[in-house]
C-alpha positions as CSV (number, residue, x, y, z in Angstrom):
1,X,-185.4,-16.1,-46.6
2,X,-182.9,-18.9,-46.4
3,X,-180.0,-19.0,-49.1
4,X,-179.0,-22.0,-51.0
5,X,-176.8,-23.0,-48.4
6,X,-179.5,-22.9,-45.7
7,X,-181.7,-24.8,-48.4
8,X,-178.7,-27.3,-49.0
9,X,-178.0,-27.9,-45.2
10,X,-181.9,-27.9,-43.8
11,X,-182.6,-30.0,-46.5
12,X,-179.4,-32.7,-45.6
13,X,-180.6,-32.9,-42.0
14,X,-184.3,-33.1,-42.6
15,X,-183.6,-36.0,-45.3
16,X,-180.5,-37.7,-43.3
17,X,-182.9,-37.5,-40.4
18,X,-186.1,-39.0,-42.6
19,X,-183.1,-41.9,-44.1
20,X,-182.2,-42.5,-40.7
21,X,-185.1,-43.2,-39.1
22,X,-186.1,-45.3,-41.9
23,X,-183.5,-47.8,-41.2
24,X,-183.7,-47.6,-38.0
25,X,-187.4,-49.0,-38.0
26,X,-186.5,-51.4,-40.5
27,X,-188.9,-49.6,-43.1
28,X,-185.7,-49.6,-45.7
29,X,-182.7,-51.8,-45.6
30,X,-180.2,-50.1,-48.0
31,X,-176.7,-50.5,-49.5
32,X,-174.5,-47.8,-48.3
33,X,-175.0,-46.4,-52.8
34,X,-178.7,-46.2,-52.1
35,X,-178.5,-44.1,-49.0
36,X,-176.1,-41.8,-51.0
37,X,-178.7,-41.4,-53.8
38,X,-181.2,-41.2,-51.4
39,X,-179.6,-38.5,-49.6
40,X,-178.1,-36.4,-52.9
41,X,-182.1,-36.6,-54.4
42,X,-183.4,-35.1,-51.3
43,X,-180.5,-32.2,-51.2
44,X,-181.5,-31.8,-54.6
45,X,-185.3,-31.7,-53.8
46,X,-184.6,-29.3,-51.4
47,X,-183.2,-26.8,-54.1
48,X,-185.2,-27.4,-56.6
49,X,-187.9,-24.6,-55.5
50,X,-185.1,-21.7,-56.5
51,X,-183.8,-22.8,-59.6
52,X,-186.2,-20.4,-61.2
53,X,-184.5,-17.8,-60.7
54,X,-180.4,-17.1,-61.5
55,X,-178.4,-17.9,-58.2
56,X,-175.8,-20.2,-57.0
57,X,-178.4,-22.9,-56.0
58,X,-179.6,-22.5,-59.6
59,X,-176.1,-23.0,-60.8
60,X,-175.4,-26.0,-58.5
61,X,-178.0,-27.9,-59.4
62,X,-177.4,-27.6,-63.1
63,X,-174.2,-28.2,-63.2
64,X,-175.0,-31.5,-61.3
65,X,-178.7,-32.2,-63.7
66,X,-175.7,-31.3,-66.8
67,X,-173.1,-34.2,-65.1
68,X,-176.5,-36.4,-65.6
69,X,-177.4,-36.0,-68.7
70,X,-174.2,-36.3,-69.9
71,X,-173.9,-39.6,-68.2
72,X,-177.1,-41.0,-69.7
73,X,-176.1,-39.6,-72.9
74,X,-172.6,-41.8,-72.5
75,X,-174.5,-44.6,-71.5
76,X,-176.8,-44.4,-74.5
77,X,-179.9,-43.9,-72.6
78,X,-181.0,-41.0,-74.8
79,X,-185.0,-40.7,-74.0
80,X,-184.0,-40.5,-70.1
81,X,-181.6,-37.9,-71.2
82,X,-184.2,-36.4,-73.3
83,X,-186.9,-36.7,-70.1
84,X,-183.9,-35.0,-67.8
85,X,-183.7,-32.3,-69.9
86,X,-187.0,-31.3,-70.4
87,X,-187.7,-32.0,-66.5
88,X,-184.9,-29.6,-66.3
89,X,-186.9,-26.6,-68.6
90,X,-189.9,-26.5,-66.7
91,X,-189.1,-23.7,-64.1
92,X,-188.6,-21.4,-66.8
93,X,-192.7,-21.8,-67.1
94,X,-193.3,-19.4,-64.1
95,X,-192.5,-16.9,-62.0
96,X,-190.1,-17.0,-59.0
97,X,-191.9,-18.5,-56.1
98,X,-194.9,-19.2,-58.2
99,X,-195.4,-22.9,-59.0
100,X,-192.6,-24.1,-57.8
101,X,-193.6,-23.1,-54.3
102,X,-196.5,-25.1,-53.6
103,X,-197.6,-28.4,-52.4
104,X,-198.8,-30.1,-55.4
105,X,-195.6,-29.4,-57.0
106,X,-194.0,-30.7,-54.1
107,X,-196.0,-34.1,-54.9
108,X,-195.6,-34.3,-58.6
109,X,-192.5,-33.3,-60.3
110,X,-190.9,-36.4,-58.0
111,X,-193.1,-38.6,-59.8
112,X,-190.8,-39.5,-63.0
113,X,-188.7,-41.2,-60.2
114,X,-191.4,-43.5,-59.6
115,X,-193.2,-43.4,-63.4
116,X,-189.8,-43.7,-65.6
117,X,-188.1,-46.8,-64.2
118,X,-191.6,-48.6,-65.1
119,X,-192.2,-47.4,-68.5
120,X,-188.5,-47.8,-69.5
121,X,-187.6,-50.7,-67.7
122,X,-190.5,-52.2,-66.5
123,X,-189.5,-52.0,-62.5
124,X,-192.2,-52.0,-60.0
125,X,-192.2,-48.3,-58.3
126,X,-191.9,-50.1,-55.3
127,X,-188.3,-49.9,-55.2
128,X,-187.7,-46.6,-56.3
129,X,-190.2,-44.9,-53.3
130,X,-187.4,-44.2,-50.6
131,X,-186.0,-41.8,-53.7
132,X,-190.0,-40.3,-53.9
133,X,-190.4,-39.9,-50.4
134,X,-186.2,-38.3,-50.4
135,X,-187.0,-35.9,-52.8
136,X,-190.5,-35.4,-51.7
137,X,-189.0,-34.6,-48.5
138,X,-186.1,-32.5,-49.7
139,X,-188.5,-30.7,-51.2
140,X,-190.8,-29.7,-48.2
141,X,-188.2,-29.1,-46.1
142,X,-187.4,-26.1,-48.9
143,X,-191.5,-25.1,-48.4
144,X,-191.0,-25.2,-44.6
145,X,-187.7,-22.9,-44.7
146,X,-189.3,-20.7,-46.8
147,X,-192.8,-20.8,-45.2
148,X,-194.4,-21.9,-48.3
149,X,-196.6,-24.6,-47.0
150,X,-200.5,-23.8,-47.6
């Protein structure tokens, strides 16, 4: 089984590829800070299968979900912080390859990125989808390393 770094770099290509082809078809016209976010939630997608279980993916992507919170917490946002934090508990719930290695979680832990700008700030989910579909994809390209698919 791939490493975090495999995760990490499969997951870059597969999402810089989906970004890519995006514009390209004139699906998505981005600022250059949009396809950076785009790009970091998919890389971060794509690791968030193994951070039930103590490695260095585990401890990357804490350390960058900590840098986060923090943030929010600076900028007084406290229930996002609050949401961030509990998002960030929930792969203690299970077993290592469990439910973090399926298809529906695939689907639905991406869906505060979608459900949280509306409820907070009343944007449509509209435009936050490209950072759905990143992280959706990040996250299936961790499935497909791993051969976790069905």
């Amino acid at each position: 089984m791939p490493g975090y770094k495999g995760h990490i770099g499969f997951g870059g290509l597969f999402v810089g590829g989906l970004i890519f082809l995006a514009i390209w078809l004139k699906w998505w016209s981005p600022s250059l800070v949009e396809v950076a976010m785009a790009f970091c939630i998919g890389v971060l997608g794509a690791l968030f299968p193994d951070i039930d279980t103590d490695s260095k993916g585990q401890n990357l992507f804490y350390a960058i979900l900590v840098c986060l919170d923090l943030a929010l917490i600076i900028k007084a946002k406290y229930k996002l912080a609050a949401l961030l934090g509990f998002i960030a508990m929930l792969p203690a719930l299970g077993s290592h390859r469990s439910w973090t290695h399926t298809w529906w979680a695939m689907l639905l832990l991406p869906l505060p990125i979608l459900i949280l700008p509306y409820i907070f700030y009343h944007y449509l989910p509209t435009k936050f989808f490209p950072y759905y579909v990143a992280a959706v994809f990040g996250y299936f390209s961790h499935l497909l390393l791993d051969r976790k698919l069905f």
